[in-house]
Backbone as CSV, one residue per row, in Angstrom:
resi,resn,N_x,N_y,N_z,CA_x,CA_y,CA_z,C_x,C_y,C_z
1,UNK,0.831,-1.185,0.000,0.000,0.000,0.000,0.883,1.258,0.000
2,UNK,0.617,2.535,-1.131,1.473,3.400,-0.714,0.788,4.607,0.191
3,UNK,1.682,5.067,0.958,1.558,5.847,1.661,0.878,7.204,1.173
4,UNK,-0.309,7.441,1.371,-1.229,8.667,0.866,-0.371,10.237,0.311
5,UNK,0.674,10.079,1.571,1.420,11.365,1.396,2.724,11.127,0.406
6,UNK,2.363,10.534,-0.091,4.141,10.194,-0.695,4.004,10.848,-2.038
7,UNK,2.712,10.585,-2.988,2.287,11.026,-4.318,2.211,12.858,-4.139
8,UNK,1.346,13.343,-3.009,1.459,14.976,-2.910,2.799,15.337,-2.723
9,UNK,3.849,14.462,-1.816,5.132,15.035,-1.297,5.755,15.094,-3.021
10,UNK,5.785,14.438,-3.288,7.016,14.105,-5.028,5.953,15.323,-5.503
11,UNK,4.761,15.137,-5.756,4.453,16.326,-7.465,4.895,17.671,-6.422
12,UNK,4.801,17.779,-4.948,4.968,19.065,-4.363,6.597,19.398,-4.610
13,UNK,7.376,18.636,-5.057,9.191,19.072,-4.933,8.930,18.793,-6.988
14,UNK,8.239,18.609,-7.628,7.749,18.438,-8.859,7.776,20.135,-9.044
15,UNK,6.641,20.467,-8.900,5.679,21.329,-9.002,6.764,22.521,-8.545
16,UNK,7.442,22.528,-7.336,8.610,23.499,-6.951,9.328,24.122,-7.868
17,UNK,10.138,22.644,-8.618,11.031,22.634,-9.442,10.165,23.497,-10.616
18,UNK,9.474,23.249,-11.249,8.937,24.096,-12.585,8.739,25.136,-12.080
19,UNK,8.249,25.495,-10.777,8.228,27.597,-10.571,9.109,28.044,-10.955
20,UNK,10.490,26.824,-10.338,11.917,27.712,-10.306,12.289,28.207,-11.764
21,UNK,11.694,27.116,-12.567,12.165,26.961,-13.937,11.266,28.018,-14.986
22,UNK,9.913,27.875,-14.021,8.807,29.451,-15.061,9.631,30.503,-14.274
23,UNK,10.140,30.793,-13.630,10.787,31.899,-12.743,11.899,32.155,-13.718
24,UNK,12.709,31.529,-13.905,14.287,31.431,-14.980,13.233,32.288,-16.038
25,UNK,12.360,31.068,-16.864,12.357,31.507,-18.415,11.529,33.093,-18.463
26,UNK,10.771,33.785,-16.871,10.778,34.790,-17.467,11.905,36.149,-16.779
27,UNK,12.493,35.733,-16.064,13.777,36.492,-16.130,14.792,36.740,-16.597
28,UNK,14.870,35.657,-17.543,15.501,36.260,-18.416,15.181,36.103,-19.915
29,UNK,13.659,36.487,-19.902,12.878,36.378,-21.487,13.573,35.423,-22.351
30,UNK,13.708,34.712,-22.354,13.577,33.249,-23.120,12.417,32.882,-23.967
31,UNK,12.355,33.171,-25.181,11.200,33.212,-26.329,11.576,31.859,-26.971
32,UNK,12.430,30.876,-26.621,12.988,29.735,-28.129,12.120,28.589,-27.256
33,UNK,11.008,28.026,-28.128,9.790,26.703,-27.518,10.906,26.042,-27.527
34,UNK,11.925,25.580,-27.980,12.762,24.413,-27.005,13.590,24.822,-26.148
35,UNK,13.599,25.972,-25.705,14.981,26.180,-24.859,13.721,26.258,-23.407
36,UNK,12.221,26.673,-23.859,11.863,26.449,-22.736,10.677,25.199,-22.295
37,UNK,10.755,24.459,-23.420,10.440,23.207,-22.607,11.314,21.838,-22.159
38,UNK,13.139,22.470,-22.597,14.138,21.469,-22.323,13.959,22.373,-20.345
39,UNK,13.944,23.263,-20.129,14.236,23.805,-18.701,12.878,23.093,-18.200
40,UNK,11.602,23.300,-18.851,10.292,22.786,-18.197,10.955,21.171,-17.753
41,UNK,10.951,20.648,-18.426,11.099,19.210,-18.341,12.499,18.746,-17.479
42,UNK,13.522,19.732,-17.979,14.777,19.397,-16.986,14.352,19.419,-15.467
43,UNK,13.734,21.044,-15.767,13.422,21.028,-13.872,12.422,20.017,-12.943
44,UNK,11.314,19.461,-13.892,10.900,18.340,-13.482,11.689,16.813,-12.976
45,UNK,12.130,16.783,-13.819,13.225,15.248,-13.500,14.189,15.595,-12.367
46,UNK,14.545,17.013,-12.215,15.645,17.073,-10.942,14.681,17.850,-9.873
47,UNK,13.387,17.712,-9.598,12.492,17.942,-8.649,12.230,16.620,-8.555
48,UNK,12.177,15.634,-8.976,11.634,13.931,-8.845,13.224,13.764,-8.020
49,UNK,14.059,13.934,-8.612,15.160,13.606,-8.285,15.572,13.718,-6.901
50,UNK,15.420,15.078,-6.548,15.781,15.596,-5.070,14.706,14.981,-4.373
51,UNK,13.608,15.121,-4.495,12.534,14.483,-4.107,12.916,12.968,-3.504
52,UNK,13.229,12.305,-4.654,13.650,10.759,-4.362,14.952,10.843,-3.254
53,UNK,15.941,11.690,-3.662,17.476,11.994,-2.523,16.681,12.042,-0.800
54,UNK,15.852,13.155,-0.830,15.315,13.514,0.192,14.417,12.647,0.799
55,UNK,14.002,11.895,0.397,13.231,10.491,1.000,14.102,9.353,1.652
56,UNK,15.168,9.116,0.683,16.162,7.915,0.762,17.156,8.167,1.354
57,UNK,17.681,9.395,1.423,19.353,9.576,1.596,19.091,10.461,2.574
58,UNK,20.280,10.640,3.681,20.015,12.194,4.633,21.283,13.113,3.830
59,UNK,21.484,12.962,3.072,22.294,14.536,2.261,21.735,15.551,1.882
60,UNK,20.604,15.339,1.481,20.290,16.568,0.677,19.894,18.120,1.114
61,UNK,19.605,18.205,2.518,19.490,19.359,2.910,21.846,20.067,2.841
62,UNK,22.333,19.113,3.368,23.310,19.724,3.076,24.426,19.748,1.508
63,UNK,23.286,18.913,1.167,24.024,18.985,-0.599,23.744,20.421,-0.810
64,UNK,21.990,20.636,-1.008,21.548,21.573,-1.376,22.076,22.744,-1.038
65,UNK,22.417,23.223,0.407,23.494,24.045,0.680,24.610,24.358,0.014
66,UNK,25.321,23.318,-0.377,26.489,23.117,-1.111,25.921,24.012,-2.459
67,UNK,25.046,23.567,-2.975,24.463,23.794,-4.761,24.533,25.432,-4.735
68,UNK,23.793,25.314,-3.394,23.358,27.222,-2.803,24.466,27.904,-2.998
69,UNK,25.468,27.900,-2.369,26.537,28.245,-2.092,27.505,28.414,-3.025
70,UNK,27.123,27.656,-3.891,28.248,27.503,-5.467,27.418,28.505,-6.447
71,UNK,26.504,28.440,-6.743,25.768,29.043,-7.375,25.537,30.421,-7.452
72,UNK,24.886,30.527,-6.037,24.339,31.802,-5.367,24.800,33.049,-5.491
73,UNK,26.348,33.200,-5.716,26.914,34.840,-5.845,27.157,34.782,-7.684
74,UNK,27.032,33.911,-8.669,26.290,34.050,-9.866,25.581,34.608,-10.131
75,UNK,24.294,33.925,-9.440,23.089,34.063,-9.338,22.718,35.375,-8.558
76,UNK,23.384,35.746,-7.732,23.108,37.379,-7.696,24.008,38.482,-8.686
77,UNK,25.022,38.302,-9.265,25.657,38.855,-9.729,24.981,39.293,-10.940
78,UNK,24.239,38.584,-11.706,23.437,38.020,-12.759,22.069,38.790,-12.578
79,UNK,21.973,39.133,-11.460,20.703,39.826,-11.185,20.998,41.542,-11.184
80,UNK,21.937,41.723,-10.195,22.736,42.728,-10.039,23.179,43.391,-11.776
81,UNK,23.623,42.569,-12.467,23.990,42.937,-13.869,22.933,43.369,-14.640
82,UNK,22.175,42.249,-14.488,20.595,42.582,-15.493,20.060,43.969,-14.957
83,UNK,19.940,44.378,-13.590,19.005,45.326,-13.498,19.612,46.538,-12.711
84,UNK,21.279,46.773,-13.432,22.298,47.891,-13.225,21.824,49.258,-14.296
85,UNK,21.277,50.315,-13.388,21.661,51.753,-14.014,22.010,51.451,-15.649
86,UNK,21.547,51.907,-17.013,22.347,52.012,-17.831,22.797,53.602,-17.992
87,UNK,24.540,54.027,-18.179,24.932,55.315,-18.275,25.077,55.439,-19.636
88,UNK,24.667,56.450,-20.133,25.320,56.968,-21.206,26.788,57.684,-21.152
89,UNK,27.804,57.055,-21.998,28.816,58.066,-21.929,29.149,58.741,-23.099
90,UNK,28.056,59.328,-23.737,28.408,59.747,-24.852,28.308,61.305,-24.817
């Protein structure tokens, strides 16, 4: 018998993963139908994924840290860049 909560827990780290991924394709306007249903679908399989880590394994709160941490000053830098003052120096 499976456990009632197990099907909401997976589509809920499912369902996560694609915000993150509608979040990406409109920050940084991404118009190409495959560039945004390879991210739709990527981010699904690595929301099943963590999903499955996080059930089975005790790493993943400190993997995920790790991911955070590598990522994260990119990922602001990237933000910081996109939405910097433009000067004219002409």
């Amino acid at each position: 018998m499976i456990n009632t909560l197990v099907i909401p827990t997976m589509l809920l780290f499912v369902l996560n993963a694609i915000i993150g991924a509608i979040a990406y394709i409109f920050f940084w306007s991404i118009k190409d139908r495959n560039v945004i249903i390879r991210q739709l679908v990527l981010a699904g399989i690595a929301g099943y994924i963590y999903w499955y880590m996080y059930n089975t394994y005790t790493i993943p709160n400190s993997l995920i840290s790790v991911v955070i941490g590598w990522f994260a000053p990119d990922f602001i830098e990237a933000v910081m860049e996109k939405y910097k003052p433009k000067h004219d120096d002409t």
